[in-house]
Backbone bond lengths (Angstrom), bond angles and torsions (degrees), N, CA, C in turn:
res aa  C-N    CA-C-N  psi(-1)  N-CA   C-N-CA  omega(-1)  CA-C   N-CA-C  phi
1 X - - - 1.446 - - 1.527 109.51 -
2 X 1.311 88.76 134.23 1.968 92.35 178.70 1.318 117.45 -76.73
3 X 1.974 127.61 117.58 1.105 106.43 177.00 1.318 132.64 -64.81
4 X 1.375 139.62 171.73 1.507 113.67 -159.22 2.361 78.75 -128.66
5 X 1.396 58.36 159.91 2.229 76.65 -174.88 1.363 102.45 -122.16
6 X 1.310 104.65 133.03 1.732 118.38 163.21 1.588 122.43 -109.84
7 X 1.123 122.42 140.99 1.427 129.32 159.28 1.362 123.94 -99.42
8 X 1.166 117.64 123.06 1.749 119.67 162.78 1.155 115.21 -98.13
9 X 1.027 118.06 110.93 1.946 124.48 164.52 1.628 95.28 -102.89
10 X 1.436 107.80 119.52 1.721 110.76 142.06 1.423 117.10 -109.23
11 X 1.547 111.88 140.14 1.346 117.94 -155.13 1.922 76.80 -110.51
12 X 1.117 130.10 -11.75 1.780 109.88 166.77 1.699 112.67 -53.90
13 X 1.316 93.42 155.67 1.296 122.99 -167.30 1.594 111.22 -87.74
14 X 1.633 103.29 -23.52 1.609 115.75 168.30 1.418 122.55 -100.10
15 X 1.668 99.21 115.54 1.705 94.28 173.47 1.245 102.79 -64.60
16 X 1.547 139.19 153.80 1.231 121.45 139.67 1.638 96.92 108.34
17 X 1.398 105.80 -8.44 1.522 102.33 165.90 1.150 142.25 -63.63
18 X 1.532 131.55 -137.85 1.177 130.79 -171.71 2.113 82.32 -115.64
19 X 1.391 118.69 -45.61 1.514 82.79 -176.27 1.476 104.32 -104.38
20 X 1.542 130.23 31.53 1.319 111.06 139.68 1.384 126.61 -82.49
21 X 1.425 124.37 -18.77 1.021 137.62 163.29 1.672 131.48 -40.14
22 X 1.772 80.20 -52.12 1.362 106.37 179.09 1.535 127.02 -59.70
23 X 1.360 85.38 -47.47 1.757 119.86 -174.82 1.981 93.28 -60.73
24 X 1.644 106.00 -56.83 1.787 94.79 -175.51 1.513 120.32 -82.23
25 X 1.233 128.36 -1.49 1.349 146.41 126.01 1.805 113.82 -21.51
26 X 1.315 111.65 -67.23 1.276 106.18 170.73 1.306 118.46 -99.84
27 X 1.111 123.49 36.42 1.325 117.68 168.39 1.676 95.09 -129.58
28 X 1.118 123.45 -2.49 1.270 126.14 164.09 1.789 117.92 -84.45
29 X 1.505 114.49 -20.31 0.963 119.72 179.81 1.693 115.58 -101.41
30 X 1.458 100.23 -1.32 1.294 84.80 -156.25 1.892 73.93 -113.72
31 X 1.520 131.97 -0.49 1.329 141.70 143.06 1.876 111.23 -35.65
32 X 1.470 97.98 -65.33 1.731 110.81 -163.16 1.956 74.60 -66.99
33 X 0.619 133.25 -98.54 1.407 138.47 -161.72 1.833 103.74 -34.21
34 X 0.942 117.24 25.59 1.754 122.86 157.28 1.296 115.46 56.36
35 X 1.872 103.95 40.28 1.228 109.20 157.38 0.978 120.44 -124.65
36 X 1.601 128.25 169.18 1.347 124.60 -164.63 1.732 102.05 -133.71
37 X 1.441 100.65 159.40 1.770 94.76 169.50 1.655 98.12 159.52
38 X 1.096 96.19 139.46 2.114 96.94 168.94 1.506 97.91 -91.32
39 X 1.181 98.92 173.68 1.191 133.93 -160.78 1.909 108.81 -114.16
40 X 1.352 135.32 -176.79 1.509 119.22 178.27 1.463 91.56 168.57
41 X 1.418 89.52 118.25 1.845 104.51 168.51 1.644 111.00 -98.24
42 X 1.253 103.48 121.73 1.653 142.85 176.50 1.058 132.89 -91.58
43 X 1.223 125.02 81.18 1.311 147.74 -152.39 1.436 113.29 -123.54
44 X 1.332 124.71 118.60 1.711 136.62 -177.49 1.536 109.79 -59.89
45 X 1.356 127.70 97.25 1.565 130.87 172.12 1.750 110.09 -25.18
46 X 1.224 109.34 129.52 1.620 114.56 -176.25 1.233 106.13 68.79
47 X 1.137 156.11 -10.57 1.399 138.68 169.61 1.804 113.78 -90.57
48 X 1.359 99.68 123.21 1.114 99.77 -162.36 1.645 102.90 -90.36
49 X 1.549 124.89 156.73 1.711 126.68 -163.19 1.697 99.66 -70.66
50 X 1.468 90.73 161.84 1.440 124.80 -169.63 2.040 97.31 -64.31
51 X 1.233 116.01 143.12 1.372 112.51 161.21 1.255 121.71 -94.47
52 X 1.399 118.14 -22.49 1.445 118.76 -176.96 1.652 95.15 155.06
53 X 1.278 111.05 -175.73 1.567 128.73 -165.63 1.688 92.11 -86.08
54 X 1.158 128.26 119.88 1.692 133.94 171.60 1.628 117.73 61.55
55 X 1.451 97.71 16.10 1.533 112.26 152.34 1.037 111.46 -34.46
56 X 1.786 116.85 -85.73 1.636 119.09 -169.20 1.237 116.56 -83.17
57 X 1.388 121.38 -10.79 1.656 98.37 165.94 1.912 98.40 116.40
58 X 1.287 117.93 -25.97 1.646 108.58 152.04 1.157 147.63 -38.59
């Protein structure tokens, strides 16, 4: 049987958030279930991370 590989890209701006969390959540499950794969946070050069919902005023 072919093992099967996953990738996680989160394109949030927060490590440690709600969808990086999310993101190693299923890559933890999809581990017990005999898959393998890293994960990689993706982040736009010069843009600095999100503070929260109506933080800055947009």
């Amino acid at each position: 049987m072919t093992q099967k590989v996953i990738l996680g890209i989160s394109g949030s701006p927060r490590p440690g958030g709600n969808t990086d969390t999310l993101l190693r959540a299923v890559l933890r499950g999809a581990a017990e279930a005999r898959a393998r794969g890293p994960s990689a946070l993706v982040e736009p050069a010069g843009r600095p991370g999100e503070k929260g919902a109506g933080v800055c005023g947009l």
